[in-house]
C-alpha positions as CSV (number, residue, x, y, z in Angstrom):
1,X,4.4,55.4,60.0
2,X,1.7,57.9,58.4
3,X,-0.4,54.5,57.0
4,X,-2.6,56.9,54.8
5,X,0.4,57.9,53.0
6,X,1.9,54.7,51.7
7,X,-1.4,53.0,50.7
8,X,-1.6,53.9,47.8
9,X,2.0,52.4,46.7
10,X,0.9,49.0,48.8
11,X,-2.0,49.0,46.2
12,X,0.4,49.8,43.1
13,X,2.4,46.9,44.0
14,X,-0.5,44.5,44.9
15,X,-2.0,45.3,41.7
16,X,1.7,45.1,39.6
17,X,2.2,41.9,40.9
18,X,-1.4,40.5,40.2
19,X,-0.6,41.7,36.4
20,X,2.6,40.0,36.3
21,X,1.2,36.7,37.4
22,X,-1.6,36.4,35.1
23,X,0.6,37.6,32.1
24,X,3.1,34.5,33.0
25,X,-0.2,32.3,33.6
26,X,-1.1,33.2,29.9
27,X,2.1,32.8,28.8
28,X,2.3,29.4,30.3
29,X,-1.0,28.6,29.5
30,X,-0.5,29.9,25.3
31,X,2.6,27.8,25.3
32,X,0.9,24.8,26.5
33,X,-1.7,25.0,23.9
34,X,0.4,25.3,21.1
35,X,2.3,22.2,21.9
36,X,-0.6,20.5,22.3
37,X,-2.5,21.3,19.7
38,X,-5.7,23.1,20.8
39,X,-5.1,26.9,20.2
40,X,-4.4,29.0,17.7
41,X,-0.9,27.1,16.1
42,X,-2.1,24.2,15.1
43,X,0.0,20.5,15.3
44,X,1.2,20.1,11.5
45,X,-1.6,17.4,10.7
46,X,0.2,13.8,10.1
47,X,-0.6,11.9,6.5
48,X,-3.5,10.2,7.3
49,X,-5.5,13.6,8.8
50,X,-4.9,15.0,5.6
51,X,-8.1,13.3,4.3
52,X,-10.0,16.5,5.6
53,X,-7.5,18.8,5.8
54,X,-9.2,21.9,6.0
55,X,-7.5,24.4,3.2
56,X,-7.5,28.3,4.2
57,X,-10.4,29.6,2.0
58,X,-12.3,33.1,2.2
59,X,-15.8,31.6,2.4
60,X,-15.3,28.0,4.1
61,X,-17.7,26.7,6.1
62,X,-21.6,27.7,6.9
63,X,-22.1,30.7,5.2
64,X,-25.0,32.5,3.9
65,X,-25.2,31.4,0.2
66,X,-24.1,27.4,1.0
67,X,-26.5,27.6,3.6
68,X,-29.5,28.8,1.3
69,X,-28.2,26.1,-1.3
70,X,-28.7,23.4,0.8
71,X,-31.9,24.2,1.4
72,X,-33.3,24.8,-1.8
73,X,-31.6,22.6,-4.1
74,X,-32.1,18.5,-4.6
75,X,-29.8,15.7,-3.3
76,X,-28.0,15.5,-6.4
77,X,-27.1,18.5,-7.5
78,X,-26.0,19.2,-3.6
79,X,-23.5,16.4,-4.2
80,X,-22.0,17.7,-7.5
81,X,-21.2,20.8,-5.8
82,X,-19.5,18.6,-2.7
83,X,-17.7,16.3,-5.3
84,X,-16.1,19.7,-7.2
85,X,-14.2,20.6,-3.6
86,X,-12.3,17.2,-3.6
87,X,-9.7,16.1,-6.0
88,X,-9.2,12.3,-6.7
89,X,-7.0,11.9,-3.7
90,X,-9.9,13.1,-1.0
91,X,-8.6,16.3,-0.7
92,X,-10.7,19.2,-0.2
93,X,-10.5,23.0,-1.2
94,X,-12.9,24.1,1.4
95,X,-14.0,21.1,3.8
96,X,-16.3,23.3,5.8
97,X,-18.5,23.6,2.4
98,X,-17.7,20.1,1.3
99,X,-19.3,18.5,4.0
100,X,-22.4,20.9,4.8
101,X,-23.2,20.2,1.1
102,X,-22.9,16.4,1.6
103,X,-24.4,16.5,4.9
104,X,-27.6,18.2,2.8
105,X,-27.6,15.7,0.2
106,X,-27.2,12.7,2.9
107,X,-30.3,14.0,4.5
108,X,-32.0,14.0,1.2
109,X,-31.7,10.0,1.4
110,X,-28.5,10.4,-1.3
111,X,-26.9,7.0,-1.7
112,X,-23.5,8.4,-3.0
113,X,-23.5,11.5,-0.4
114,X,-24.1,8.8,2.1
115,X,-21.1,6.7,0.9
116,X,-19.1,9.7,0.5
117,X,-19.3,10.7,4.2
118,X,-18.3,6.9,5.2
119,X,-15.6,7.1,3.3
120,X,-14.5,10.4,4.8
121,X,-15.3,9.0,8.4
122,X,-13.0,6.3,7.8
123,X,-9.5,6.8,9.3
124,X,-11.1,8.8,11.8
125,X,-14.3,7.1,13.4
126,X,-14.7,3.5,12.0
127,X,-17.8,3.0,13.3
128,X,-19.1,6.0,11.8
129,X,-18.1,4.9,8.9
130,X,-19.7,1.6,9.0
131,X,-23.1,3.6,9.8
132,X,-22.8,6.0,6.9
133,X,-22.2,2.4,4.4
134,X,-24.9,0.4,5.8
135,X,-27.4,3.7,5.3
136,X,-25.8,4.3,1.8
137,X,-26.5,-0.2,1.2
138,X,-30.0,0.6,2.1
139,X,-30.1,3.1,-0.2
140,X,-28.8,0.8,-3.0
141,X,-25.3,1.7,-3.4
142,X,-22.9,-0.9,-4.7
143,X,-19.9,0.9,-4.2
144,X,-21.0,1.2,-0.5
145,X,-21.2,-2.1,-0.4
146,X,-18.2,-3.0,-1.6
147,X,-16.3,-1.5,0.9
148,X,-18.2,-2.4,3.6
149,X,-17.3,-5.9,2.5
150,X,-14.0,-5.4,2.5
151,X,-13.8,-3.8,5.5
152,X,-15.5,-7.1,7.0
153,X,-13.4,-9.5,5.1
154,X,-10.5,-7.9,6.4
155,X,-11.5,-7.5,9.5
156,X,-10.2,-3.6,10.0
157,X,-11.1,0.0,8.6
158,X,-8.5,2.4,7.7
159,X,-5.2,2.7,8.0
160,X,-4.6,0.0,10.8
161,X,-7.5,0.7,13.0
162,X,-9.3,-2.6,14.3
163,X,-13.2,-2.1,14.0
164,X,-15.0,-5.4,14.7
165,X,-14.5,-9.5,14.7
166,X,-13.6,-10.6,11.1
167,X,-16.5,-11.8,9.4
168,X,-16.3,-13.1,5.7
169,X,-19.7,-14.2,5.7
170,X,-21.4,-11.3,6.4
171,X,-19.1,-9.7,3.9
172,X,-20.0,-12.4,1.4
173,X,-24.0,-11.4,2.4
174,X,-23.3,-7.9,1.5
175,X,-21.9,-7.8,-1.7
176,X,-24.4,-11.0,-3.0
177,X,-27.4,-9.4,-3.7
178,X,-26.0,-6.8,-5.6
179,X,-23.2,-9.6,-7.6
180,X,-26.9,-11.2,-8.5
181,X,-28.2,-8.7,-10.0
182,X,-25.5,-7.8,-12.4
183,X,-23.1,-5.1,-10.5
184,X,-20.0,-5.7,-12.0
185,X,-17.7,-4.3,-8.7
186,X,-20.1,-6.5,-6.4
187,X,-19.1,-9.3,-8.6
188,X,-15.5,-8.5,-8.7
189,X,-15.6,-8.0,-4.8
190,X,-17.3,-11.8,-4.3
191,X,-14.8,-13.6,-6.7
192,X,-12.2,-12.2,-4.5
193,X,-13.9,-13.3,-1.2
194,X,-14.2,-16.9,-2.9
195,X,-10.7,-16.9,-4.1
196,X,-8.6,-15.4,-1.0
197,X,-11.1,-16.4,2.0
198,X,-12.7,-19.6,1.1
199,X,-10.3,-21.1,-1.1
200,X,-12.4,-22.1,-3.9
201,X,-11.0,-21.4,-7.2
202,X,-14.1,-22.6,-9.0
203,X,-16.9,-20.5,-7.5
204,X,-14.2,-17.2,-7.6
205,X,-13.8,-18.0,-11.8
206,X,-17.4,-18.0,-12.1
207,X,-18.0,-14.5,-10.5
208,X,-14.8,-12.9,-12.7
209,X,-15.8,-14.2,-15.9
210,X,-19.3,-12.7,-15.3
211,X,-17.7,-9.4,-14.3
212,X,-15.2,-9.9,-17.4
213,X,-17.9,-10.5,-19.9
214,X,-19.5,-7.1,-18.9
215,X,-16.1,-5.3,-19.8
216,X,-14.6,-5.5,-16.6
217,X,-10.4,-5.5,-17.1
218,X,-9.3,-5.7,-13.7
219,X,-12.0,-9.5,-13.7
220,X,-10.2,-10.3,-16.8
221,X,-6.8,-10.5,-15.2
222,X,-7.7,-12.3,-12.2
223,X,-9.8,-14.7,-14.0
224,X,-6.4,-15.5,-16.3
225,X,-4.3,-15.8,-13.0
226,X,-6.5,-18.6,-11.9
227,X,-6.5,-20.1,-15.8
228,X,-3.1,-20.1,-15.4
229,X,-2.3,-21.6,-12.3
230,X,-5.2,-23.9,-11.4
231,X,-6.6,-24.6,-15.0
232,X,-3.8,-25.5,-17.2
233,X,-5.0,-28.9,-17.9
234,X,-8.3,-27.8,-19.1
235,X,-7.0,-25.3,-21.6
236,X,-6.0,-22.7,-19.1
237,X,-3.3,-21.2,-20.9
238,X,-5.4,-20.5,-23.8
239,X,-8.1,-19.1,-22.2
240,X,-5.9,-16.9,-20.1
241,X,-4.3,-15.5,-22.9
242,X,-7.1,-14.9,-25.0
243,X,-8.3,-12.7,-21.8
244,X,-5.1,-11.2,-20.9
245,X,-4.9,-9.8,-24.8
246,X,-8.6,-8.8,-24.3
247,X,-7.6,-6.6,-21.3
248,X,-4.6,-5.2,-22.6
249,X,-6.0,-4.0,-26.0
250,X,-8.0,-1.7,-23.5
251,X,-4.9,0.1,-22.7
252,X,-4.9,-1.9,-19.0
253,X,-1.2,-1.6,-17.8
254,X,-1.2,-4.7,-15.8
255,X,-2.8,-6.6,-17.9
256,X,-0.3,-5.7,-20.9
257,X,2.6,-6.7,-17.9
258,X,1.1,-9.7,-17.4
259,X,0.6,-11.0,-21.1
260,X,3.8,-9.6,-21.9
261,X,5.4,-11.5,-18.7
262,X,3.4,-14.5,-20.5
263,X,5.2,-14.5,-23.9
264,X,8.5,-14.4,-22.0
265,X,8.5,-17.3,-19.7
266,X,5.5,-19.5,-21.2
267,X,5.7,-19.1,-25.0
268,X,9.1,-17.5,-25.3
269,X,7.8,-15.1,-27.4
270,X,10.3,-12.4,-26.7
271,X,9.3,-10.0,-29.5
272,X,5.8,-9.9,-28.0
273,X,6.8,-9.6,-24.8
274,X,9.2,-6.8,-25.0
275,X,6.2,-5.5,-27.3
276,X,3.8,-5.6,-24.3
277,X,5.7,-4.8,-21.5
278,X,7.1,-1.8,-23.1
279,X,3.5,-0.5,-23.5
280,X,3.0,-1.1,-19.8
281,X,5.7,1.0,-18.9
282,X,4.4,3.7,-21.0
283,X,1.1,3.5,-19.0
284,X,3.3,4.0,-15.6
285,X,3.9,0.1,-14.6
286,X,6.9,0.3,-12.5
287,X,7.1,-3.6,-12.2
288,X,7.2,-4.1,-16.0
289,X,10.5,-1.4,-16.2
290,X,11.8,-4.0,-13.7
291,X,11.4,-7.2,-15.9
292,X,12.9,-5.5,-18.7
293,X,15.5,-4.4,-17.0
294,X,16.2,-7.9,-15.8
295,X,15.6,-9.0,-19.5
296,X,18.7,-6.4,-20.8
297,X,20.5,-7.1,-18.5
298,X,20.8,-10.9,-18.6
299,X,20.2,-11.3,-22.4
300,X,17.1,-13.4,-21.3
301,X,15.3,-12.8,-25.0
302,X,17.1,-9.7,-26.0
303,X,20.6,-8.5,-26.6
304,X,22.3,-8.0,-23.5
305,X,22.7,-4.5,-22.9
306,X,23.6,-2.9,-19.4
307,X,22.6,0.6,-20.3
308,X,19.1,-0.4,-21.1
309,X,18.6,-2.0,-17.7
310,X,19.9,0.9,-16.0
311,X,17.2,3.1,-17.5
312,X,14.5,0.7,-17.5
313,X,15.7,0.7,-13.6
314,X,15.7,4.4,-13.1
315,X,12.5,4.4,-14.4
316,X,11.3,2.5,-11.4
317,X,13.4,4.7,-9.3
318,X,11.5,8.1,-10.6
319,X,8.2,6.3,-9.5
320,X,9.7,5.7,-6.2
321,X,9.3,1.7,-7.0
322,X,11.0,0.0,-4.2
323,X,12.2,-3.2,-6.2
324,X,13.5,-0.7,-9.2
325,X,15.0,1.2,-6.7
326,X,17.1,-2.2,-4.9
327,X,17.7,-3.2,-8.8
328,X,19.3,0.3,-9.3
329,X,21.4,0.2,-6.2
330,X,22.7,-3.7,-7.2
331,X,24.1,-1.7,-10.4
332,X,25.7,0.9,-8.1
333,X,27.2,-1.8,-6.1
334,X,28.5,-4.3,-9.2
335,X,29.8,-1.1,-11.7
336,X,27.1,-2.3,-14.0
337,X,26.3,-0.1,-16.6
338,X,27.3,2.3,-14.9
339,X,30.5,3.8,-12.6
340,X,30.7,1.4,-9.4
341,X,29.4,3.6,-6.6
342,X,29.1,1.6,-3.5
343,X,28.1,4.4,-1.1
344,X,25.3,5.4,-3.5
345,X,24.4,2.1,-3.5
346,X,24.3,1.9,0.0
347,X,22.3,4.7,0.0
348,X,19.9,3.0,-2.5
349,X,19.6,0.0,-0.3
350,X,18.9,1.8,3.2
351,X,16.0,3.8,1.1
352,X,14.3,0.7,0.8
353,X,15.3,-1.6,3.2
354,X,12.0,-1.2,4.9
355,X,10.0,-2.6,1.8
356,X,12.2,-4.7,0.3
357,X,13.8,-8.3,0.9
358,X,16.3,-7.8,-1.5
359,X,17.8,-4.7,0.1
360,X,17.6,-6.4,3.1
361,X,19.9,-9.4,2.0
362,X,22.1,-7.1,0.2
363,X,23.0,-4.6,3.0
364,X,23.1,-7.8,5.9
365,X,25.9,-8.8,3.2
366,X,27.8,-5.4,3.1
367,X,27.8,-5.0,6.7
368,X,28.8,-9.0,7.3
369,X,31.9,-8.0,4.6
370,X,32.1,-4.7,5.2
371,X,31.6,-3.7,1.9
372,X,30.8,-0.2,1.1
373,X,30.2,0.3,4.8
374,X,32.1,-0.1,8.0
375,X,31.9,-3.6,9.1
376,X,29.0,-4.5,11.7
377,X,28.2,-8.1,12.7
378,X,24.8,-7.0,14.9
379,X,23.4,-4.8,11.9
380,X,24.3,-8.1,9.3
381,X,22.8,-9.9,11.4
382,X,19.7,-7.4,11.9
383,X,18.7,-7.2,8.4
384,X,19.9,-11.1,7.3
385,X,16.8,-11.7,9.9
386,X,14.4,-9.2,8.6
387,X,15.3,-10.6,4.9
388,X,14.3,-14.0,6.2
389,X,10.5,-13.5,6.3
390,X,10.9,-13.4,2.4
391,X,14.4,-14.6,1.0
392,X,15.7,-17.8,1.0
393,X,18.9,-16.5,0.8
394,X,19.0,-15.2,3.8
395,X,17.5,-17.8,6.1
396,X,20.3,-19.9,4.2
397,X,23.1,-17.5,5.1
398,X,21.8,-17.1,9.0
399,X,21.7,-21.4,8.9
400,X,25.5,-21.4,7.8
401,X,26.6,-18.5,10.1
402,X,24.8,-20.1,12.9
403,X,26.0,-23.5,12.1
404,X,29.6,-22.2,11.8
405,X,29.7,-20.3,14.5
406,X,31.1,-17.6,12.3
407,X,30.5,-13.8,13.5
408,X,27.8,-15.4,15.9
409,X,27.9,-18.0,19.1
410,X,27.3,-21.6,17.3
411,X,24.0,-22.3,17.1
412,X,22.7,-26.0,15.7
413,X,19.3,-25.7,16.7
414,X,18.5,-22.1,15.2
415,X,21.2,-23.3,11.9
416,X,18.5,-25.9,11.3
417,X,15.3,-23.2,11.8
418,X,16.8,-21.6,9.4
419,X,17.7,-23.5,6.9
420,X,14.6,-25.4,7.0
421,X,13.1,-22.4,6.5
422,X,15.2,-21.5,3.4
423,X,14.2,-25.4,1.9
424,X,11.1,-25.3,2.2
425,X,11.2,-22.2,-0.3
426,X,13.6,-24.6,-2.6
427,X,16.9,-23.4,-1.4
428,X,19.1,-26.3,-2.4
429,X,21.8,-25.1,-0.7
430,X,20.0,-25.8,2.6
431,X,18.5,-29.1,1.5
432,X,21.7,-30.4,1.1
433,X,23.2,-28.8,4.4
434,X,20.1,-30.3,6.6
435,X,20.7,-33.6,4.5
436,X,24.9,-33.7,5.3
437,X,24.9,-32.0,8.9
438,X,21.4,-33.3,10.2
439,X,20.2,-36.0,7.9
440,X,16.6,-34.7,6.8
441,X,15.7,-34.7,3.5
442,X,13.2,-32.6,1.5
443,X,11.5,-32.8,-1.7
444,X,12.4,-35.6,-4.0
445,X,15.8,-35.8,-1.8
């Protein structure tokens, strides 16, 4: 064989070969990349990394002009510019100028710039977040301390992210000096921390009424929610409506809810309830379309009408109102006001099943009777459970199925779990089944 004469193919199919294998290596290696995340196609980001969602823009980021700007102009104005790239919801237009300008103005000692980048740090790096509040604390910034309180009374920041030990008294320490000196939020923020955390009603009252006297609406309706359910003997009710009203001459939709709920089930006022609650509706309160709803369509104060509740009902619904959107469902399911429709109403029940007791109970039912759906004892039994945590129906419903034996393997011991459960929310159905079939009594029994 003449070696000099076939070299050069030997080399052409070395070097074809060599190609081949690094084209499949970055094949392999583009591939990889884009289903993890870290080339060019991007994961689609989930709903909490749309905080900083960086939006396509022309000039984001570093450029000449925001670089310039940063330099030359103060703290304050710096953070007006940041604050015109993010909507109310966080969102920015272009986050690559958003945070070099609040990045300038934190530098500049900003309080607010300095909150503003805790905030933003929060879902993603707690403890940068904590950094960027404490700095923005120092700097005087009530709001900063606020939510550093809260993120200390509760023990967590962002979405479910554990940052340190629960500490309620450091919270309390943060939010003090500022309540002391007349910050209404700081205030707010304390009275909550004395109601929820150390139980005591008294010192919580204090801090809302001096939040409330400075104007504060959302002070006013917590201060009348402990007048109402801790003060009655000293002229609670009163003073709890004379707030309430207060609040809801403002325009403040829970508050016109709540004094509205007031005349219903406390003065039986029902003109001045339906008054009230319809003004919260108009202001977007989903709860308050519910109660009147419920108020139509039991005649509770008002002539019955069916109709009504349904659109008080769909109202909820359009605001994607879980409760509304159960109560809807139930009208589906009975044919009232409107056509029966069991599988829409099973479809109204599965859409929040997740959120809501009620759904819960009402689809364990229609699998148990295989109503509207194909019977399925393991399913009722599923969502009877899940209903438990917050119905008394359904912890009274597992105790007789249970108990019976019916659909399940007879049970005594969880039957009594159960209905004890149920009882000690009021059930008498269960007080009197653990009084017959086990001899316990509850209550006033």
């Amino acid at each position: 064989m003449d070696i000099p004469s076939v070299l050069p193919g030997i080399i052409f199919t070395i070097v074809s070969v060599a190609v081949g294998i690094a084209m499949f290596v970055g094949v392999i290696v583009t591939i990889v990349k884009v289903v993890k995340g870290t080339g060019s196609v991007q994961r689609k980001p989930d709903f909490m990394d749309r905080r900083n969602e960086i939006k396509p823009s022309a000039n984001s980021g570093y450029d000449g002009e925001t670089k310039r700007l940063c330099k030359v102009l103060e703290a304050d104005k710096l953070f007006e510019i940041a604050s015109g790239l993010s909507d109310e919801d966080g969102f920015k237009s272009d986050y690559g100028k958003w945070l070099a300008y609040m990045n300038a103005a934190a530098d500049k000692g900003y309080a607010p710039a300095l909150r503003e980048l805790g905030l933003d740090s929060k879902y993603g790096d707690p403890l940068k977040c904590v950094k960027y509040l404490e700095r923005a604390i120092e700097a005087g910034d009530e709001k900063a301390a606020v939510e550093l309180a809260e993120i200390y009374r509760r023990g967590y920041c962002g979405k479910d992210s554990v940052l340190i030990e629960r500490d309620v008294d450091k919270a309390m320490k943060i939010v003090l000096p500022f309540a002391q000196n007349g910050r209404v939020e700081a205030q707010t923020a304390l009275a909550k921390i004395y109601q929820y955390e150390v139980d005591d009603d008294d010192t919580a009252l204090e801090w809302y009424l001096k939040a409330a006297e400075q104007g504060d609406v959302n002070a006013m309706c917590q201060a009348s929610d402990i007048y109402l359910y801790f003060k009655k003997e000293d002229g609670g009710q009163e003073k709890a409506e004379a707030l309430l009203l207060k609040a809801a001459e403002r325009g403040h939709a829970d508050a016109e809810c709540k004094i509205g709920m007031f005349y219903a089930d406390i003065k039986e006022d029902y003109k001045q309830a339906v008054k009230w609650l319809e003004k919260a509706v108009e202001h977007g309160d989903s709860y308050s379309a519910c109660y009147l709803g419920e108020m139509y369509l039991k005649g509770e104060g008002v002539l019955q009408d069916e109709s009504a509740a349904v659109k008080y009902f769909e109202k909820a619904k359009d605001a994607d109102y879980p409760y509304g959107i159960y109560l809807l469902g139930k009208c589906y399911f009975d044919g009232t006001g409107v056509e029966q429709d069991l599988k829409r109403a099973i479809e109204m029940y599965e859409e929040v099943a997740d959120y809501d007791s009620d759904a819960q109970y009402a689809l364990g039912m229609c699998y148990l009777n295989g109503e509207g759906v194909k019977k399925n004892v393991d399913k009722a039994v599923k969502y009877l459970i899940e209903a438990s945590e917050d119905s008394d129906a359904a912890s009274y419903k597992l105790g007789e199925l249970y108990y019976n034996g019916t659909h399940v393997k007879r049970d005594e011991e969880k039957a009594r779990e159960f209905w004890r459960n149920a009882a000690e929310e009021g059930n008498e159905d269960a007080i009197e089944c653990l009084k017959i079939y086990f001899g316990e009594r509850f209550g006033n029994d």
